[in-house]
C-alpha positions as CSV (number, residue, x, y, z in Angstrom):
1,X,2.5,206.3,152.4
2,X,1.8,203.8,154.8
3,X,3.7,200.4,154.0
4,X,4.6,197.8,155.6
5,X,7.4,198.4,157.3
6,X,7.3,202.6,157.9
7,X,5.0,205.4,157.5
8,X,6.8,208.1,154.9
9,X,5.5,211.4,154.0
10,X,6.8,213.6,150.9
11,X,5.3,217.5,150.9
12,X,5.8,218.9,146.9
13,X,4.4,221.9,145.2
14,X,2.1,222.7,142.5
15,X,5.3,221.6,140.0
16,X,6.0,218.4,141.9
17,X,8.9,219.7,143.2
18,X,9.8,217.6,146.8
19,X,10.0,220.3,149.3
20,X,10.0,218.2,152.6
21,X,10.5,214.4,153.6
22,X,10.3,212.2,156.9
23,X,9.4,208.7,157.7
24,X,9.4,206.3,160.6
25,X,9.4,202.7,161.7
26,X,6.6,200.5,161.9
27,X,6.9,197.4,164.1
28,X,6.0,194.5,161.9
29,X,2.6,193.4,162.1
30,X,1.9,190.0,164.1
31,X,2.0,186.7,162.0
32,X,0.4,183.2,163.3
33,X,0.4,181.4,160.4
34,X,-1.8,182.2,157.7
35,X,-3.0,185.1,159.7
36,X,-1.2,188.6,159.7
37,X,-2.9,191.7,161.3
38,X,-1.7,195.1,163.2
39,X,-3.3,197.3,165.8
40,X,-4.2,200.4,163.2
41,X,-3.8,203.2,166.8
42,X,0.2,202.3,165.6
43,X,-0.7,203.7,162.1
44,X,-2.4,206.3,163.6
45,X,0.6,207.7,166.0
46,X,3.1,207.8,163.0
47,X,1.1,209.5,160.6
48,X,0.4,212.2,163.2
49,X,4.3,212.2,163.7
50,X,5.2,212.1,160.3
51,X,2.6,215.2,159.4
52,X,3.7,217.3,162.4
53,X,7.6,216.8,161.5
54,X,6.6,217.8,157.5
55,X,5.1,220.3,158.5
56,X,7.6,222.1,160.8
57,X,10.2,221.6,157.2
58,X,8.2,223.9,155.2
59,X,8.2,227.6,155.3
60,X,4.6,227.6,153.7
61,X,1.3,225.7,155.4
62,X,0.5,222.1,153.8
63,X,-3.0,222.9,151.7
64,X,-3.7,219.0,151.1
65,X,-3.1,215.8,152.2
66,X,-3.8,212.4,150.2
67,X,-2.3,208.8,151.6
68,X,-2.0,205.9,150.4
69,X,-2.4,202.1,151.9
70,X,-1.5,198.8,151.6
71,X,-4.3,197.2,149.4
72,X,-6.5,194.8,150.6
73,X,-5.8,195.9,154.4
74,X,-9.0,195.7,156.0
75,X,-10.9,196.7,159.2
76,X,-14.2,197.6,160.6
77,X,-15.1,200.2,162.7
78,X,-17.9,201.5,164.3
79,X,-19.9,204.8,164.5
80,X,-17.0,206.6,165.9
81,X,-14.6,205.1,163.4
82,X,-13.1,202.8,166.5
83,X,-11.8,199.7,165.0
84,X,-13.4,196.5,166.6
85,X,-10.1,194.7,166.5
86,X,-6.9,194.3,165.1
87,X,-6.9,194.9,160.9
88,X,-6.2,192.1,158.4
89,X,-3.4,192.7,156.7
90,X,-2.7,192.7,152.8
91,X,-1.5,189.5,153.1
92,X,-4.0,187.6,155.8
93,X,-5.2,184.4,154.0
94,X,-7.2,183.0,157.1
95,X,-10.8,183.5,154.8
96,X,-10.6,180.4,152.9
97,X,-14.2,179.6,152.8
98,X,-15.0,183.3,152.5
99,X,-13.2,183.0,149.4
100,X,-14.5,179.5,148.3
101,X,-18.2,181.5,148.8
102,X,-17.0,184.3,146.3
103,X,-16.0,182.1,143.8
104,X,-19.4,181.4,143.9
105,X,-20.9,184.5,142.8
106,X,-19.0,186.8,142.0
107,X,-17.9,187.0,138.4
108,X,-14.8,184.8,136.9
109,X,-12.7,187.8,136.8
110,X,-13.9,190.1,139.6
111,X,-11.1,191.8,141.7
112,X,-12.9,190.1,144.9
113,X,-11.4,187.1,143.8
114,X,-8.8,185.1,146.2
115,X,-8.4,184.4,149.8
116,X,-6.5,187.9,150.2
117,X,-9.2,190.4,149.2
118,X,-10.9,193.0,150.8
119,X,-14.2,191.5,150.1
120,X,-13.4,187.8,152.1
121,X,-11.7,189.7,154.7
122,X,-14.7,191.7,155.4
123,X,-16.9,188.8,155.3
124,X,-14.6,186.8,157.7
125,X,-14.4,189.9,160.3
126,X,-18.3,189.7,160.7
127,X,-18.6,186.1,161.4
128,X,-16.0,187.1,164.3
129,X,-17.0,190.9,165.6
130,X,-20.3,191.9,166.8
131,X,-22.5,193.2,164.0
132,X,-24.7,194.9,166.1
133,X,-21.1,197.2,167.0
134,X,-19.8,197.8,162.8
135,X,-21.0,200.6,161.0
136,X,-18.1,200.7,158.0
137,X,-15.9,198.6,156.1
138,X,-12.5,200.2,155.4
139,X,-9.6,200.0,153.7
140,X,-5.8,201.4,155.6
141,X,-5.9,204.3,153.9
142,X,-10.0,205.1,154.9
143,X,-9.4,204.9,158.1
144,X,-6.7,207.2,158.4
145,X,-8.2,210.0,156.4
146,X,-11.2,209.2,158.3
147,X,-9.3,209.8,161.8
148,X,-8.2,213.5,159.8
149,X,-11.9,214.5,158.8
150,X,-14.4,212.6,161.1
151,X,-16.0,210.6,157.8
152,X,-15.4,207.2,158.2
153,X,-17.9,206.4,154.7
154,X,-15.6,207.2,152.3
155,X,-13.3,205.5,150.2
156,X,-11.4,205.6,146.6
157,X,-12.1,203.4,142.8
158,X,-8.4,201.7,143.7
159,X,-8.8,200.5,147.4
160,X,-12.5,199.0,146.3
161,X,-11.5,197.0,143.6
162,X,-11.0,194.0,145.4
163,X,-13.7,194.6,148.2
164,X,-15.9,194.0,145.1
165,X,-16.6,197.5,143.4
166,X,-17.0,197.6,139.4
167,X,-14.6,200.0,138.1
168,X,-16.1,200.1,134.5
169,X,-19.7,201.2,135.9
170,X,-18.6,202.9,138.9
171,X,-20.8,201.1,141.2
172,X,-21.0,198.4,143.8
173,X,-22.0,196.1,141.7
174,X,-26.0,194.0,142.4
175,X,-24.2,190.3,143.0
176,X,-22.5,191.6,146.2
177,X,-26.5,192.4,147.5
178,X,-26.4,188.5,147.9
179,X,-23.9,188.3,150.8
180,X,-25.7,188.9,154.2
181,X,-24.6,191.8,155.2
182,X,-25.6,195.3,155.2
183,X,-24.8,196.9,151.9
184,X,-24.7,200.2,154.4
185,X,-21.5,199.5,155.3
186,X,-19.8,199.4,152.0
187,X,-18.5,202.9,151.6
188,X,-19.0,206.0,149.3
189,X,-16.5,205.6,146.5
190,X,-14.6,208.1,144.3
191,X,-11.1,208.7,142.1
192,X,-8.0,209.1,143.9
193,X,-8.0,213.0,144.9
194,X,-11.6,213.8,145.7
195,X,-11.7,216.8,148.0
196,X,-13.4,215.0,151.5
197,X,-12.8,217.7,153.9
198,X,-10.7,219.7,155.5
199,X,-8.7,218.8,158.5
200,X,-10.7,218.8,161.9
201,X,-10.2,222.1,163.6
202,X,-8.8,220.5,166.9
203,X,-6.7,218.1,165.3
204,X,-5.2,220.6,163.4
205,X,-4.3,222.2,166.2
206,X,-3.0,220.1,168.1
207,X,-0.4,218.5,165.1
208,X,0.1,221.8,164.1
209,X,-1.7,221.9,160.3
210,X,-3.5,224.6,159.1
211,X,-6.9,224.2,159.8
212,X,-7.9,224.9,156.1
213,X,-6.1,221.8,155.4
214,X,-8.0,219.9,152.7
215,X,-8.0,215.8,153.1
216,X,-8.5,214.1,149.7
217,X,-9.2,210.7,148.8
218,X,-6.0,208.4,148.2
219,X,-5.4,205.4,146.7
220,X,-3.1,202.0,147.0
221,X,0.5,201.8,147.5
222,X,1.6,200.7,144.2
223,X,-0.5,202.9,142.2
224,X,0.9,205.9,144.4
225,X,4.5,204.7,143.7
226,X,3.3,204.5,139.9
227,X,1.8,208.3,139.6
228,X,5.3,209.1,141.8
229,X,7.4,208.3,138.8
230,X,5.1,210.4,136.2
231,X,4.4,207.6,134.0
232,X,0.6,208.9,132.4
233,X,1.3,207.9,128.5
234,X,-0.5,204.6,127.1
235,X,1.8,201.6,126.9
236,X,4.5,203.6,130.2
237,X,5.2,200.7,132.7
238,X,6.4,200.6,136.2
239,X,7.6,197.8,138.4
240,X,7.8,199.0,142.0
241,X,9.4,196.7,144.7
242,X,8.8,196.8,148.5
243,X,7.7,194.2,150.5
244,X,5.7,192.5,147.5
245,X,6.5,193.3,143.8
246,X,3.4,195.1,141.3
247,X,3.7,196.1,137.7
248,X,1.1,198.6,136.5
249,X,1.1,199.4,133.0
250,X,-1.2,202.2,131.4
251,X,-4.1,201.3,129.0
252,X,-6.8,202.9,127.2
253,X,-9.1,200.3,127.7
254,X,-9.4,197.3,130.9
255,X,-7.5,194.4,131.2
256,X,-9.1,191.1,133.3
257,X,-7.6,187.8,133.5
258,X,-8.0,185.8,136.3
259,X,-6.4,182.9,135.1
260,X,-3.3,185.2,134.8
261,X,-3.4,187.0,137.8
262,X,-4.1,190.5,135.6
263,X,-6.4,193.3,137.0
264,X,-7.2,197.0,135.8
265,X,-7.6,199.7,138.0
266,X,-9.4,202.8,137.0
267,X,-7.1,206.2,137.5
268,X,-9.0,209.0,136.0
269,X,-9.8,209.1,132.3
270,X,-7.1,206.1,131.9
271,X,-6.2,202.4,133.3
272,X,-4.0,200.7,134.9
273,X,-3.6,197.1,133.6
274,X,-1.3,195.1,135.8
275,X,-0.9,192.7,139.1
276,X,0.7,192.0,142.2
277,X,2.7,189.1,143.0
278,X,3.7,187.0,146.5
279,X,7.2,187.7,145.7
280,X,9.5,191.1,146.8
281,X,11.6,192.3,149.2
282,X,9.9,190.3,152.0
283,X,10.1,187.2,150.9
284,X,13.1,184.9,152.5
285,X,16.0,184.2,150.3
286,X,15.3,180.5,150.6
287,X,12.1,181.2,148.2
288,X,13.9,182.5,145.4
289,X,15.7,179.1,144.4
290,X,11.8,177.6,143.3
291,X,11.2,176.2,139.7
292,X,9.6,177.7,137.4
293,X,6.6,174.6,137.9
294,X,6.7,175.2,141.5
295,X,5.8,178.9,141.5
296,X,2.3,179.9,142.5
297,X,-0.4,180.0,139.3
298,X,-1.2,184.0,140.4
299,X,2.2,185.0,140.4
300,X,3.0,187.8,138.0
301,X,6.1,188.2,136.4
């Protein structure tokens, strides 16, 4: 898991039994304003650090490894999978008119929506890195399993939602083709564990994994914090509070509200009908004293 404020990894077996834990500090990323982003190398360092001391806790080798990322934290990348600068973080607001221009088209309740989505992020990093440089769009979590396996075109059905992806027709959906970019960039998309590769041989090595190591797609931080707590019948709920607060609730069929703040995330053969709110643990005391009239229309509560 790689939050906000730490990088924590949990080994478990086949019964879901935790075997082995470790986590570490992450400096906080840099704030001007409306704009929040963070060099991803720092991600980088402590998942290697976090792996390698995991690893040396169990008595067996690790077979797979999934992670999840903060949603909606963005970067591009080229060829190699170098980032081209410093990521956008979940909660960068600085594309306002990216925003204002997918209001525009995309649909009235499309999780692309907002000035904090993958989707205006992306579209604000090319007006300010060089196109000719970006091969891929991806999402915290994409770029870390991409730094494990070398594939840097892959991503998962939760990360996408708000970078545009349709999650009832599994696709990219045809009103993001009018946006002028190349739709080359978007990434391959599939459910949360999809086997993507196993472990390159040298970096497994040198952290210490077994080179059979199998990397498999992840997923968002909230949604991993809600499969953590085994919630899987229609109508379970969970409420998980870090730095922001989510509720996820499980449905048989999707939910989509803008108005409301309410979104549906696909996981498996079930959904997740829920939101995110600008309130949580980081959020200064002097915030929690507002009115009822004076909170934000998207909060959830």
């Amino acid at each position: 898991d790689i939050g906000t404020s730490g990088c924590r990894g949990c080994a478990i077996d086949i019964n879901g039994q935790i075997l082995a834990e470790y986590s570490i500090e992450l400096p906080p990323p840099k704030r001007r304003h409306v704009e929040v982003e963070q060099e991803p190398h720092i991600w980088w360092a402590a998942l290697k650090t976090v792996l390698r001391q995991i690893d040396n806790r169990l008595s067996h080798p690790i077979t797979a490894v999934s992670i999840d990322g903060t949603s909606a934290t963005v970067l591009a990348v080229d060829q190699a999978g170098t980032p081209l600068r410093p990521a956008l973080m979940y909660n960068d607001a600085r594309a306002s008119q990216e925003a204002e221009h997918i209001h525009q088209l995309a649909p009235q309740n499309s999780g692309a929506l907002g000035v904090t989505s993958s989707l205006a992020k992306w579209l604000w990093l090319l007006k300010h890195t060089d196109q000719n440089a970006v091969s891929h769009v991806l999402h915290q979590a994409d770029w870390l399993a991409g730094k494990l396996t070398g594939r840097f075109d892959i991503s998962d059905e939760n990360n996408c939602l708000k970078m545009g992806y349709d999650p009832i027709a599994r696709q990219w959906p045809t009103w993001i083709s009018a946006f002028d970019f190349d739709l080359t960039h978007l990434p391959q998309v599939h459910p949360p564990g999809t086997v993507i590769k196993t472990i390159k041989a040298t970096l497994a090595k040198s952290i210490g994994l077994n080179p059979e190591t199998l990397i498999v797609s992840g997923t968002t931080d909230s949604i991993a914090a809600f499969i953590a707590t085994g919630a899987d019948q229609v109508g379970d709920a969970v409420t998980s509070l870090g730095s922001t607060l989510a509720l996820k609730m499980v449905s048989d069929k999707p939910v989509f509200s803008a108005k409301y703040g309410v979104y549906s995330h696909r996981l498996w053969d079930k959904w997740l009908a829920g939101g995110a709110s600008n309130t949580g643990g980081a959020v200064p005391v002097s915030y929690t004293h507002l009115r009822a009239h004076e909170t934000p229309e998207h909060l959830v509560c």
